[in-house]
Structures are given as C-alpha cells and as structure tokens.
C-alpha positions as CSV (number, residue, x, y, z in Angstrom):
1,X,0.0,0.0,0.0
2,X,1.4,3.4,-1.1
3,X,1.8,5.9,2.0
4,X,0.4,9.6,1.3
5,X,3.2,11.8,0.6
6,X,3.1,15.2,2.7
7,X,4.5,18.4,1.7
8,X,6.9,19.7,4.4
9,X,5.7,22.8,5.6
10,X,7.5,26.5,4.8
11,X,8.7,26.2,8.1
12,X,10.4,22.6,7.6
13,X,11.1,23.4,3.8
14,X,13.5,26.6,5.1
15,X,14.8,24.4,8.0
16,X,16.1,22.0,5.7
17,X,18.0,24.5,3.7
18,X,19.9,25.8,6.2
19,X,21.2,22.3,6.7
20,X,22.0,21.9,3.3
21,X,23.7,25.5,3.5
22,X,25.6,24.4,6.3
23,X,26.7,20.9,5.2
24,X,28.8,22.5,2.2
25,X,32.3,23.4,2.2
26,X,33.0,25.9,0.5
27,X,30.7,27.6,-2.1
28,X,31.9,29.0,-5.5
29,X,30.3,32.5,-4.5
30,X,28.0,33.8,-2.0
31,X,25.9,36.9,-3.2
32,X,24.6,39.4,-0.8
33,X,21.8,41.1,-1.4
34,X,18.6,39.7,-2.5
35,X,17.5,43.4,-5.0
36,X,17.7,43.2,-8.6
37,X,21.3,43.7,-8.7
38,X,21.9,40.2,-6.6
39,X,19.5,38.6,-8.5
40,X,21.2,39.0,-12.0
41,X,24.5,38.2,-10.7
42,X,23.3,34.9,-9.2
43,X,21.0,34.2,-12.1
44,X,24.4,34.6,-14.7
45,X,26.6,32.8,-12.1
46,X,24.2,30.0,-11.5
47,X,23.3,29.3,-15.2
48,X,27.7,28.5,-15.7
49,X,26.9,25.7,-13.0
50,X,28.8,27.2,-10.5
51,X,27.7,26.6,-6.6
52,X,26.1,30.1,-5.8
53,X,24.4,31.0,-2.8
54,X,22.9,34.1,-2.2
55,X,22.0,35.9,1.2
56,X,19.2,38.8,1.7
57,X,19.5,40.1,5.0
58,X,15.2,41.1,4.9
59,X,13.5,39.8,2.3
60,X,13.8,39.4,-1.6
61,X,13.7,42.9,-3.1
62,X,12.8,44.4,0.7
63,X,15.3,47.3,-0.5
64,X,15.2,49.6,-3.8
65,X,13.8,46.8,-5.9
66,X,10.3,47.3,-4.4
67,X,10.2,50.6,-4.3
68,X,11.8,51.8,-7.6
69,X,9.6,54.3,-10.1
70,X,8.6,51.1,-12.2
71,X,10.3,52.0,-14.9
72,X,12.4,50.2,-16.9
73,X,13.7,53.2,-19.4
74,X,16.5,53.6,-21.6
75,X,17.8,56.8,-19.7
76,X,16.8,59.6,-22.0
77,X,18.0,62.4,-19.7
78,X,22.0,60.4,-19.9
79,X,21.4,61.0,-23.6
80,X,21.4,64.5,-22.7
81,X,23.7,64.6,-20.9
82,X,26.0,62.9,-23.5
83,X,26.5,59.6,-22.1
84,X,25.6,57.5,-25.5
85,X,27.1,54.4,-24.4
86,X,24.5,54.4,-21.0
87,X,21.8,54.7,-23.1
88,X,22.4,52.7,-25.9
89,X,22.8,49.7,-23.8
90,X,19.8,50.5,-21.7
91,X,17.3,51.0,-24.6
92,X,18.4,47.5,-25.9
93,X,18.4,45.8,-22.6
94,X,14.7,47.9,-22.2
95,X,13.9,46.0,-25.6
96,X,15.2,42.9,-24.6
97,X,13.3,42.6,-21.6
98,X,9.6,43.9,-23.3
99,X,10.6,40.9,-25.9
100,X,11.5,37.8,-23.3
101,X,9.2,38.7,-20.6
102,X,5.8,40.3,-21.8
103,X,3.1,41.0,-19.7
104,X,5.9,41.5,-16.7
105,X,7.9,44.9,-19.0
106,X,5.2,46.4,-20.8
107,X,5.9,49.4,-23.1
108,X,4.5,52.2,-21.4
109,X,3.6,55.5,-23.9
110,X,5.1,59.0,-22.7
111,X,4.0,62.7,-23.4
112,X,6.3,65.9,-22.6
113,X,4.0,68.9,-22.7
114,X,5.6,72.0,-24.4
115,X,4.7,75.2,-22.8
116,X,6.0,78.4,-24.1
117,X,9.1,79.4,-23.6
118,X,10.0,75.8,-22.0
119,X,13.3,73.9,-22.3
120,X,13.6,71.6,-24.1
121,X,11.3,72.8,-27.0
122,X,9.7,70.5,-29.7
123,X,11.9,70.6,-31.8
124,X,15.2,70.2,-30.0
125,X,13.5,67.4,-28.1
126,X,12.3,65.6,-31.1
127,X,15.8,65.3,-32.4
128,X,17.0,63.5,-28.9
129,X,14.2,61.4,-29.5
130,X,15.1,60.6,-33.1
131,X,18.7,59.1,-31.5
132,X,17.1,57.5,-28.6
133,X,14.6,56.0,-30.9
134,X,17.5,54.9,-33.2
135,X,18.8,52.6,-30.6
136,X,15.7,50.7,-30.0
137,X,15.6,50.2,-33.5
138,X,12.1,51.4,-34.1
139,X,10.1,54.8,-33.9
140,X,8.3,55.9,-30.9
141,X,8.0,59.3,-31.2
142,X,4.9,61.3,-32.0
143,X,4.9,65.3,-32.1
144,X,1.3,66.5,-31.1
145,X,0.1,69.8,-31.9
146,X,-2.1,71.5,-29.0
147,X,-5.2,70.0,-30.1
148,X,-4.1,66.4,-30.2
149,X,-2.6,67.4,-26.6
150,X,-6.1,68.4,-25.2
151,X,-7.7,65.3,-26.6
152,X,-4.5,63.0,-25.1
153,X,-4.9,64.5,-22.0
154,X,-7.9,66.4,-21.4
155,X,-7.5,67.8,-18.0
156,X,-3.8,69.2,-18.4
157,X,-3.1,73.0,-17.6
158,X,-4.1,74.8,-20.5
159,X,-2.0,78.3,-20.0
160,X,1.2,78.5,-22.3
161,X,0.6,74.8,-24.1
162,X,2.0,74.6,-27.7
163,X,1.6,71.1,-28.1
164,X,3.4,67.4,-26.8
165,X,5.8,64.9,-27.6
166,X,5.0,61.5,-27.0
167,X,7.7,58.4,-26.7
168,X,7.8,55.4,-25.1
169,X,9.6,53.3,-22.6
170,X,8.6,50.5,-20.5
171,X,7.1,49.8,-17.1
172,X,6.8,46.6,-14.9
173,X,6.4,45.5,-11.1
174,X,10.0,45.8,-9.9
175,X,9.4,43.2,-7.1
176,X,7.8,40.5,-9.7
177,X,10.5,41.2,-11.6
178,X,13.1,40.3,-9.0
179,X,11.0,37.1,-8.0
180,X,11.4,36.3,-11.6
181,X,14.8,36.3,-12.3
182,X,15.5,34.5,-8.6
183,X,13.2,31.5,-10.1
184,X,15.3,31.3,-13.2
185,X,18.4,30.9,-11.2
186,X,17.1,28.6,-8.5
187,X,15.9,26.4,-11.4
188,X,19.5,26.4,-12.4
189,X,20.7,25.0,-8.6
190,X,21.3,28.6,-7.0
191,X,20.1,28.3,-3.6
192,X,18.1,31.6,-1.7
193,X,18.0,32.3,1.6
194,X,16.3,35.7,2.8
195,X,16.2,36.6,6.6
196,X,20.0,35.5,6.4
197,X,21.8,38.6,7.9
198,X,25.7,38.8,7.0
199,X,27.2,40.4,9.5
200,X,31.1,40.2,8.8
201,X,33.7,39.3,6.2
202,X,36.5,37.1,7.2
203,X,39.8,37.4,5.4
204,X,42.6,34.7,5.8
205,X,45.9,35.0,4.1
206,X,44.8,38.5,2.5
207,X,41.8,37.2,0.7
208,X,38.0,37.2,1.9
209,X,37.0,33.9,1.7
210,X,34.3,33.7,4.9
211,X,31.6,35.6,6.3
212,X,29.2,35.3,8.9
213,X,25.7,34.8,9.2
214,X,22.8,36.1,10.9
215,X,19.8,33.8,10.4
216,X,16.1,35.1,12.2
217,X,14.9,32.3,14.6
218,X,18.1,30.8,15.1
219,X,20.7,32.5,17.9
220,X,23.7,31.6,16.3
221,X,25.3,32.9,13.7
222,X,27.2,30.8,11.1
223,X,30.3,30.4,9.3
224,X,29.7,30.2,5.1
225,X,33.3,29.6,3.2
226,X,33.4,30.9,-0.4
227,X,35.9,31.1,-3.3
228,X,34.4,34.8,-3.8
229,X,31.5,37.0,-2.1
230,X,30.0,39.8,-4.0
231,X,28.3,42.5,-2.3
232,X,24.9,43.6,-4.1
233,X,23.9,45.3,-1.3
234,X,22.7,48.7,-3.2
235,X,22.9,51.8,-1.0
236,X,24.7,49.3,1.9
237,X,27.2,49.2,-0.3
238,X,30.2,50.4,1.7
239,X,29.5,48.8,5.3
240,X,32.2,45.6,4.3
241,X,34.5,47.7,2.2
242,X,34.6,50.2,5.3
243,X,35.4,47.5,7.7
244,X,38.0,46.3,5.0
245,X,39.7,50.1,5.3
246,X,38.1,51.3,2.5
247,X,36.8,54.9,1.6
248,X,32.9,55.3,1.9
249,X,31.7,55.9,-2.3
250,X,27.9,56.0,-1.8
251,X,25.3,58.4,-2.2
252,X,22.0,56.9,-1.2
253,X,18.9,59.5,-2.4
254,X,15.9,58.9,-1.2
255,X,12.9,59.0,-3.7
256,X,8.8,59.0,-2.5
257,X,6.1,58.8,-4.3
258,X,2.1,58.6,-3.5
259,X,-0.4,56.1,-5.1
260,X,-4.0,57.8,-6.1
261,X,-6.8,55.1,-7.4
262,X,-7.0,55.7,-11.3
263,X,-10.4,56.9,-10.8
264,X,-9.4,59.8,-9.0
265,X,-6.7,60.6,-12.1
266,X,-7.2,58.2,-15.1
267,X,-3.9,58.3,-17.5
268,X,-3.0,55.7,-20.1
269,X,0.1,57.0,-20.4
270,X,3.2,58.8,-18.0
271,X,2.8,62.5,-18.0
272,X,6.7,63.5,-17.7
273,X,6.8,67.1,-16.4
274,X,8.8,69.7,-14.7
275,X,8.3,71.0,-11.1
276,X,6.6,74.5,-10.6
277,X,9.2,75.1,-7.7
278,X,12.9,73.7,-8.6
279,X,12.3,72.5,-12.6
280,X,13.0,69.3,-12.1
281,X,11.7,66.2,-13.8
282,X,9.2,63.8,-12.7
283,X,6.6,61.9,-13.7
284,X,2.3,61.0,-13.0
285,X,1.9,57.2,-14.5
286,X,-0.4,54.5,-14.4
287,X,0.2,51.4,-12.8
288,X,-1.4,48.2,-11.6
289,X,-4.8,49.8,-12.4
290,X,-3.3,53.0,-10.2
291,X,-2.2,56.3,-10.6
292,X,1.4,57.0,-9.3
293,X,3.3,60.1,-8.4
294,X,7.0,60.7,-8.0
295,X,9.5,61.4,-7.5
296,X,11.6,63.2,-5.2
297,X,15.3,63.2,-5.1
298,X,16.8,64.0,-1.8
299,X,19.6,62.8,0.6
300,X,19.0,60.0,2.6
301,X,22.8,59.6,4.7
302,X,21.0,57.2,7.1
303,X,20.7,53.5,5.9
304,X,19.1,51.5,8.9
305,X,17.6,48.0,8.5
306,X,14.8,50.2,8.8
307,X,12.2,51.2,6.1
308,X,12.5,54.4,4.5
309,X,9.9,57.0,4.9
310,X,8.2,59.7,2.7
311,X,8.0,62.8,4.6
312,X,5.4,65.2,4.8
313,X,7.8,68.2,2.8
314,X,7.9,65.8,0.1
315,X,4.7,64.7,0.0
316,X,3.4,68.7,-0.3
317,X,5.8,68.7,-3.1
318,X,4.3,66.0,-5.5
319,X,1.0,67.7,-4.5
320,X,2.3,70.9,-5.6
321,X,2.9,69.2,-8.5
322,X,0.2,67.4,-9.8
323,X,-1.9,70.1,-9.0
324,X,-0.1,72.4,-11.3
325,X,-0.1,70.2,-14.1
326,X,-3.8,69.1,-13.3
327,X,-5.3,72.2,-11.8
328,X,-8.8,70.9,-12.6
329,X,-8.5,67.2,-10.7
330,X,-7.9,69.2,-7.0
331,X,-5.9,66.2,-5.7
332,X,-5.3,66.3,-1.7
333,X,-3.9,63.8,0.5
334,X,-7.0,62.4,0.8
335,X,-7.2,60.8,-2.0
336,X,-3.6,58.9,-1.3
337,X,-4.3,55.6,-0.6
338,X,-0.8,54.5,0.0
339,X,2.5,55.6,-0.5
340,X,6.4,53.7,-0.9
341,X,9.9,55.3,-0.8
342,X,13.5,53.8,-1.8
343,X,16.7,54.6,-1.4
344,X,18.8,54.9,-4.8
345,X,22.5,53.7,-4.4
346,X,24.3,56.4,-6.2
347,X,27.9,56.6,-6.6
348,X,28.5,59.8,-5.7
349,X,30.6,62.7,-7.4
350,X,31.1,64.5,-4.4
351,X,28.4,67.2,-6.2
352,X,25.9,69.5,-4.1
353,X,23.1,68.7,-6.5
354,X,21.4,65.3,-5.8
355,X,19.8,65.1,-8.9
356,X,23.0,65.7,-10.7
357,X,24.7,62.6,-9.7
358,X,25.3,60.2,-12.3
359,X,23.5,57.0,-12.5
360,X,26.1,54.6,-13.6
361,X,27.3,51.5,-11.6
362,X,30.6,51.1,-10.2
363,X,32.4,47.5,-9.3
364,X,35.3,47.3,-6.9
365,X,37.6,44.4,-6.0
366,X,38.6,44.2,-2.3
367,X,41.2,41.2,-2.2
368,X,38.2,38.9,-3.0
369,X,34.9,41.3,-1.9
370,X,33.3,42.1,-5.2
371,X,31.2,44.8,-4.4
372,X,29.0,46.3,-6.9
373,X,26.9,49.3,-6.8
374,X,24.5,52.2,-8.6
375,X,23.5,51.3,-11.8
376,X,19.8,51.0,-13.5
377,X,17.0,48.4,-13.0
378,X,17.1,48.1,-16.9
379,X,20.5,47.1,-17.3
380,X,20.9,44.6,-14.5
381,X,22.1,41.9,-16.8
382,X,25.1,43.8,-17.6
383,X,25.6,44.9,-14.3
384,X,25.8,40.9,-13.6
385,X,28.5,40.5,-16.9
386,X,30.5,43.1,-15.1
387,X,30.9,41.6,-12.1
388,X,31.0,38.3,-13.2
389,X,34.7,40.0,-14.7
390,X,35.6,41.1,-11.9
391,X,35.7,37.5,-10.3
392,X,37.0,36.0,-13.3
393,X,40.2,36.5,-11.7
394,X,39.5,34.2,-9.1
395,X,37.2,31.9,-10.7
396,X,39.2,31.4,-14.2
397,X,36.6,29.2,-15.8
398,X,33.8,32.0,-15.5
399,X,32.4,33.0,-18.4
400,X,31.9,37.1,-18.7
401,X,31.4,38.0,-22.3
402,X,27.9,38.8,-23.3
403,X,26.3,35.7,-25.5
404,X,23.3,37.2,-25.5
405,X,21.7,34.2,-24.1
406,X,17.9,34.9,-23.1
407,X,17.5,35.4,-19.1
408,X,13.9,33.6,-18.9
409,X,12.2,30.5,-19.6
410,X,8.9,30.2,-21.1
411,X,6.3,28.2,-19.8
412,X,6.1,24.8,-21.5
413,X,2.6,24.2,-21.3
414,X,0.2,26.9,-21.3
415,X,-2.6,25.3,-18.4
416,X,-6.0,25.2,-19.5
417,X,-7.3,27.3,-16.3
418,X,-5.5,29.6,-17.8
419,X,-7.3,29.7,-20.9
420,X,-10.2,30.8,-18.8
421,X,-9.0,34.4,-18.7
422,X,-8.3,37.1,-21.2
423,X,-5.5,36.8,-23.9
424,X,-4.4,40.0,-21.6
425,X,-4.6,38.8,-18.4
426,X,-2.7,35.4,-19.8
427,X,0.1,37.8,-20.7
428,X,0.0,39.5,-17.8
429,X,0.5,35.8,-15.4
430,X,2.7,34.2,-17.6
431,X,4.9,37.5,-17.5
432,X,4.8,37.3,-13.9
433,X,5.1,33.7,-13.1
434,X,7.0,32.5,-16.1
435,X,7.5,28.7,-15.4
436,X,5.4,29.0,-12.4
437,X,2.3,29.2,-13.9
438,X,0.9,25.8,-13.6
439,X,1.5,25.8,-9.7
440,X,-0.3,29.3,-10.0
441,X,-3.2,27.8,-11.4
442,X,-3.3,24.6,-9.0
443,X,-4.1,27.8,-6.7
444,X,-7.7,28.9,-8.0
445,X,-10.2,27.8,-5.7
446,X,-13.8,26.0,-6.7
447,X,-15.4,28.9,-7.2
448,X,-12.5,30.0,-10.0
449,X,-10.5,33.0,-10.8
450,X,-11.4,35.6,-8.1
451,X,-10.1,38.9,-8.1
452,X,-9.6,41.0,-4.7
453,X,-11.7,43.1,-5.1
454,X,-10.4,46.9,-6.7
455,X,-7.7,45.5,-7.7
456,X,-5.7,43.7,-10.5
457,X,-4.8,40.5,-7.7
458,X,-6.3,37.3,-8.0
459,X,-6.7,35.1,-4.6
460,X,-4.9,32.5,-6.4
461,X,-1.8,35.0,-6.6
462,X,-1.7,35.1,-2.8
463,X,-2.4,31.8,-2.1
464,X,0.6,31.0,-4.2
465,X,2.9,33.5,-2.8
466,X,2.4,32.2,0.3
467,X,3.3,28.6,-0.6
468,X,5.8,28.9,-3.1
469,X,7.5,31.6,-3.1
470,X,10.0,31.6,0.1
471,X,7.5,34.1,2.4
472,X,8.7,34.6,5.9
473,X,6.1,37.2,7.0
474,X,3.1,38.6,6.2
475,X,4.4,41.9,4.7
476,X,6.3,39.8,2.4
477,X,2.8,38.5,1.2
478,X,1.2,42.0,0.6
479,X,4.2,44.4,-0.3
480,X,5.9,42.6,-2.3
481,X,5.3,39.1,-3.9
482,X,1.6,41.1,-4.0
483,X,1.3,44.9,-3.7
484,X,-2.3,44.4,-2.1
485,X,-0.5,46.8,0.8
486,X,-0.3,49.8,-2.0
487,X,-3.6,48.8,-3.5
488,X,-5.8,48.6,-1.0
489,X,-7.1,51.2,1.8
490,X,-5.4,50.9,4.9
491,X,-3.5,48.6,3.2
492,X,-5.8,45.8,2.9
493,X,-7.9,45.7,6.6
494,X,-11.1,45.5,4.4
495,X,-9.7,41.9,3.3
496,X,-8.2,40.8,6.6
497,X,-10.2,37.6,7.1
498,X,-9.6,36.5,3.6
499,X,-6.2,36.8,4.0
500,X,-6.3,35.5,7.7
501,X,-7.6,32.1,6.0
502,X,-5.3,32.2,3.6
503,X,-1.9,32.3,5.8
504,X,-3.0,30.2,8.0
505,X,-3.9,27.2,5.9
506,X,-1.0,28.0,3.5
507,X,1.6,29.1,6.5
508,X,0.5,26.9,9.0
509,X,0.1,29.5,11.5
510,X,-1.6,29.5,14.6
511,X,-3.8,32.1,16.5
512,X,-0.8,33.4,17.9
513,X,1.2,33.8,15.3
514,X,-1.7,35.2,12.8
515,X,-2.1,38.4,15.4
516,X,1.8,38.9,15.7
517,X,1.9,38.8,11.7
518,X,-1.2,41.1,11.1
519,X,0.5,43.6,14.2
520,X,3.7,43.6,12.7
521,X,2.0,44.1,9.3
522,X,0.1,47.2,10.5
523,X,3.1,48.9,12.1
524,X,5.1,48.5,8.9
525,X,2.2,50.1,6.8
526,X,0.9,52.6,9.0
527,X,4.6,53.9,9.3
528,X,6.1,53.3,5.9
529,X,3.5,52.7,3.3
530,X,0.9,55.3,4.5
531,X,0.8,58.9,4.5
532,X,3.2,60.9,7.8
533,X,1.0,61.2,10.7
C-alpha cells in the first residue's frame, strides 16, 4: 500500500535548507543582497553551473527593488547629458526585456508637454528622441500639436501649451521582476535564503574567503566559506568595504512617491513634467490599475535595516505638482491611498546637486569582496556581466562575455485554467510567473479565478505566494510578492479575514502567530506605506 506523501511545511522546507547550506564546504560564491542587482548576478553565475548561494539580510527585493519608479527606461536624460554608451545599452536591454518577458515589461507610452518658452522645445526634443529611438531600433515618437494634446490629455493646464511629444519606454512590477529572475536561477541549482543577515567578512591570508551569518529564529550565527563574495547590497554598499579600510563611495537618495486610485486621475500613459518650484523632472503614471506620483530626489545619509519613509515636505511637493499640471483634478492627501519610498544607491561625485549625480554603476575588488553598486533596474544583466569580470580573476573558468543568451524560460505548457481568462490577463501571469504558472493555477479555488476586489490581484496569486515563493512574513505576502498593501485602503484591513484564511492554511500559522503577523504588518504600513501622521 502506497503511503500519502506530505508536503513539508514553509517552516520545515527553510529548516532544511539551512542544513544543506551548512553541510557545504566551500561555495563558489555567496551573493549578498537579495534586490535586482543580486539577482542577475546569481541568475548569470548560476546558469555557468557554479555553486552560488545568495543571502538577503530582509526579504527578496525588501530594499530599492520594491520601491523603484517602475520604470524600466533607456535613460533619456543620460542621452542629454551625453553619455551614449549608457543609453544605448539600456534602450536595448529595455527592448530585450519587453521581448523575453511580456506581460511583466510592458511598453509604457510617454507625453512631454511644451509650454511656451519651456526647455527643451519640440523641436530640440524631437531630435534627442530621433537618436534614442535609433537605438531601439524602431520609432516611438509622436509630435502632437495642441489639439491632439487636449484630446490625449484632457484635463492638463491649459496656460502657455504649444503642443506634446510623445515616446515610449517601458514599465513593470519591480518586485515581480526580481522574484522572476531569482526563479530562473534557482531552477539552475542557485540556492536563496532571505532573513539571512551577513554580518562580517573574514579574510585569511589577504583574501576574503568567509563571512558570517545572521539567520532570524536561530541564535547563532554561522560560518559560510566561499571562493568569492559579491556584495549587491545597493545603498549598503560600503558597510564591508569600510570595515575592510576602505573609503565610503555611496550616495543613497531617497525618492517617494504617492499612489491615487486611477479613478481619481485616469492616464494611459506617464505624463513626464517639470516642477513649478525647482524645474526638475518627474513623472504621473499608471500602474497596476493605479495612478502613481514621483519622484523626489533627496539625501537619505541614514541606511538602517529600517524602512525608508516619505515625509510630509515631500509629499506637499508632489502635491504641488500634480496640481499644477492638473489644476482641474484638486488632488489632496485624501485621495492617497498608499505611498512607498526607496533609497537609490548612487555613486557619488562628491556634487551639491542630488539630482545631478550620475547613475552609472561602479564594481570594486577588495582582495576577494566584489562589491557592486548604482546602476539602473534596466540594465541589471550587464551589471551581472560586469561583475561576473571582476571574479573571473579568481574563478578562471567563469564566463563574462555577453552571448546574449535569453534570461527567462517560457512556460512549457500553457494550463488550461489559464485559458479561462483574457488573452491579456494570460500575458499578464505568464509574464509574472513564467515557469510558475501551472503551480499558479493549482491555486484557484472551486469557485474560480477571483479577483480582490479593486484591484488587479487574484486570490490565487496570494495563495501561491504564500506557498511557493519563500515568504517569511506577512508583509512579504502583501508588499511585495503582492502589492495588495499599495492597493488597497489601509493597506488591505477591508480583506483581513480573507487573507487571515489564507496564511493560516497555507503558513501553517496559529492564532498566535496570525495576530503577531497582522500587528507587525500594521506597524510596517501605517509607518512606511501610508501617508506621515
């Protein structure tokens, strides 16, 4: 008689991992940081067969990668600033990523307003646009005369418009898109392990080839050997090359935006305009079925283990904003019904101007310590080619040169739930879940695809974040492998007992642990996702 074969829980699933983390010698290279960065460079290492592990010290994409703009753009304003090379690699890699993973990098149309006397005018702009277009390979660009501007965007300030230029660039879910490339790696033997705190870097005969490790729920920390260690750790960049002796090189900016329902401002496309007050770019763009304001660009020389916060200067600037540029919508805060703010690791220049720091990445070699840093969510591959270079030197057999090989599966089968939905919505899963989508749809209930409700989310996507997709807390659930914490008011209370069912039968959790999950949840919203009290 065949017995019944249980699934281990999360719980016994992460437990044995650690074993298996602790049973090997040495690894090829540990990664820390679990952002975008982290997760190309494991992806690329993984795929050469090396034995990779890779360390987030919160959870996957907890830092930058959740909390970016959403856009995965070519970098028009390096363009003019001159730096060709910059954007001509990130308009391809923008293209590259629209073509291997649709439905997760979506093209996402632009318009620039011209007002009189404005810089840049139409025509100056249209000619950056011709090169930037030139790149991609195909044409973009649209000049508008004022009444094709009204109709594009009827509720747009009226007083000095000429006319608009629309382009394009791309947009996805930055966290999805992390959780993406992480299962493309793991299905090539990388191993992840988030809540995995690495505290020091051990160096024996003038090369780092140790560090230590903080795991949550265990009181010891552990020893992990490695050939190499790259640091991904974004705008933490220079905690281990500081205890190492080295000279601090990051700028971390802090940028905040706030989330309106679409309702309450209904685009198709990202309004890019400049601020009444200091003339700087920013942008109003739809998103997830939401309307999305930012950003700000300002110092932020504190990097806790702590979230970052959007503070009430900033968010009376984006209002400011968006009320000059749509005078007739009267937005106030409140119609905010969330808001999220990262911290952009910049490289700094030692300039005054925060917004005139360059955006390029930088890779130092610290007798072993790859450390890696700045750089563009578009361009993450190459960041990973780069420092995949940079340990060449230790691991000769590493592979660097760019073979353009593709950085995402497709699904083999398409499922036939999935057939139940929209061509669209197909896209849309199958861009988020790649390989994953038949475990995706082994999550729909009886009753069928359900969305929650005012939002893009399907149950079934929370159901399966919560069993496959390495969730340690509750937050992770709803900020991140789902943004139901941005979507929905008070960032999801309406829902709780939905969700409450869900964890617990999915996360084995008790009683107990369901209230210290929803409490710890509340406190990270009502102080980081919500608007300053």
């Amino acid at each position: 008689m065949n017995q019944v074969q249980i699934a281990p829980t999360h719980e016994e699933s992460r437990l044995k991992k650690i074993d298996y983390i602790n049973s090997v010698k040495q690894w090829d290279m540990v990664v820390i940081g679990g952002g975008i960065t982290g997760a190309g460079v494991v992806r690329e290492a993984a795929r050469q067969g090396l034995k990779v592990l890779l360390l987030e010290q919160k959870d996957f994409s907890w830092g930058t990668s959740s909390r970016s703009s959403k856009m995965v753009h070519g970098g028009l304003r390096y363009l003019v600033e001159g730096n060709l090379k910059l954007t001509s690699h990130s308009v391809k890699e923008r293209e590259r990523l629209m073509t291997e993973a649709p439905g997760l990098v979506e093209v996402l149309p632009f318009i620039w307003p011209h007002y009189k006397g404005g810089f840049p005018g139409p025509l100056a702009f249209n000619a950056v646009l011709a090169v930037y277009d030139g790149f991609a390979g195909q044409r973009y660009r649209e000049y508008l005369n004022k009444d094709e501007s009204l109709y594009q965007l009827p509720n747009i300030n009226t007083e000095g418009l000429v006319g608009a230029t629309r382009f394009a660039d791309a947009v996805t879910d930055d966290s999805r898109l992390v959780m993406r490339v992480l299962q493309e790696a793991e299905k090539d033997g990388a191993v992840l392990l988030n809540y995995a705190t690495a505290k020091d870097v051990i160096k024996n005969n003038d090369h780092i080839g140790a560090l230590t490790v903080e795991l949550e729920g265990f009181s010891e920390a552990i020893t992990i050997e490695s050939k190499i260690i790259v640091s991904a750790t974004g705008a933490w960049a220079d905690k281990f090359r500081e205890d190492l002796g080295g000279k601090a090189k990051i700028r971390p900016l802090r940028g905040s935006h706030i989330v309106l329902p679409s309702w309450r401002l209904p685009l198709f496309q990202s309004i890019t305009m400049k601020h009444p007050g200091d003339n700087r770019s920013m942008f109003v763009y739809p998103w997830e079925g939401m309307t999305v304001i930012g950003t700000t660009d300002l110092d932020n020389p504190k990097m806790t283990k702590s979230e970052p916060v959007i503070e009430q200067h900033e968010v009376d600037y984006l209002m400011l904003a968006v009320n000059h540029m749509f005078p007739s919508a009267k937005i106030t805060q409140d119609d905010v019904i969330s808001t999220f703010a990262g911290v952009r690791p910049i490289v700094s220049s030692g300039g005054v101007n925060p917004s005139s720091e360059k955006r390029d990445h930088s890779v130092w070699d610290d007798h072993g310590l790859i450390t890696v840093s700045g750089g563009k969510l578009t361009t993450f591959r190459l960041i990973a080619l780069d420092v995949l270079k940079a340990a060449n030197k230790y691991l000769p057999a590493l592979k660097y040169k760019d073979n353009d090989q593709s950085i995402f599966r497709q699904a083999d089968i398409i499922p036939e739930k999935l057939k139940e939905l929209d061509q669209e919505i197909q896209n849309r899963l199958l861009g988020f879940y790649g390989a994953g989508i038949k475990e995706l749809c082994d999550c729909v209930d009886v009753d069928g695809w359900k969305l929650v409700p005012g939002t893009k989310t399907f149950w079934a996507q929370v159901r399966y974040a919560a069993r496959h997709e390495q969730a340690e807390h509750l937050d992770d659930i709803l900020l991140r492998r789902t943004r139901l914490g941005l979507f929905c008011k008070q960032g999801g209370q309406l829902f709780v007992n939905e969700i409450k069912a869900l964890c617990m039968q999915e996360m084995h959790w008790d009683e107990s642990r369901w209230n210290q999950e929803w409490n710890r949840y509340q406190e990270i919203w009502k102080s980081s996702y919500s608007l300053p009290v």
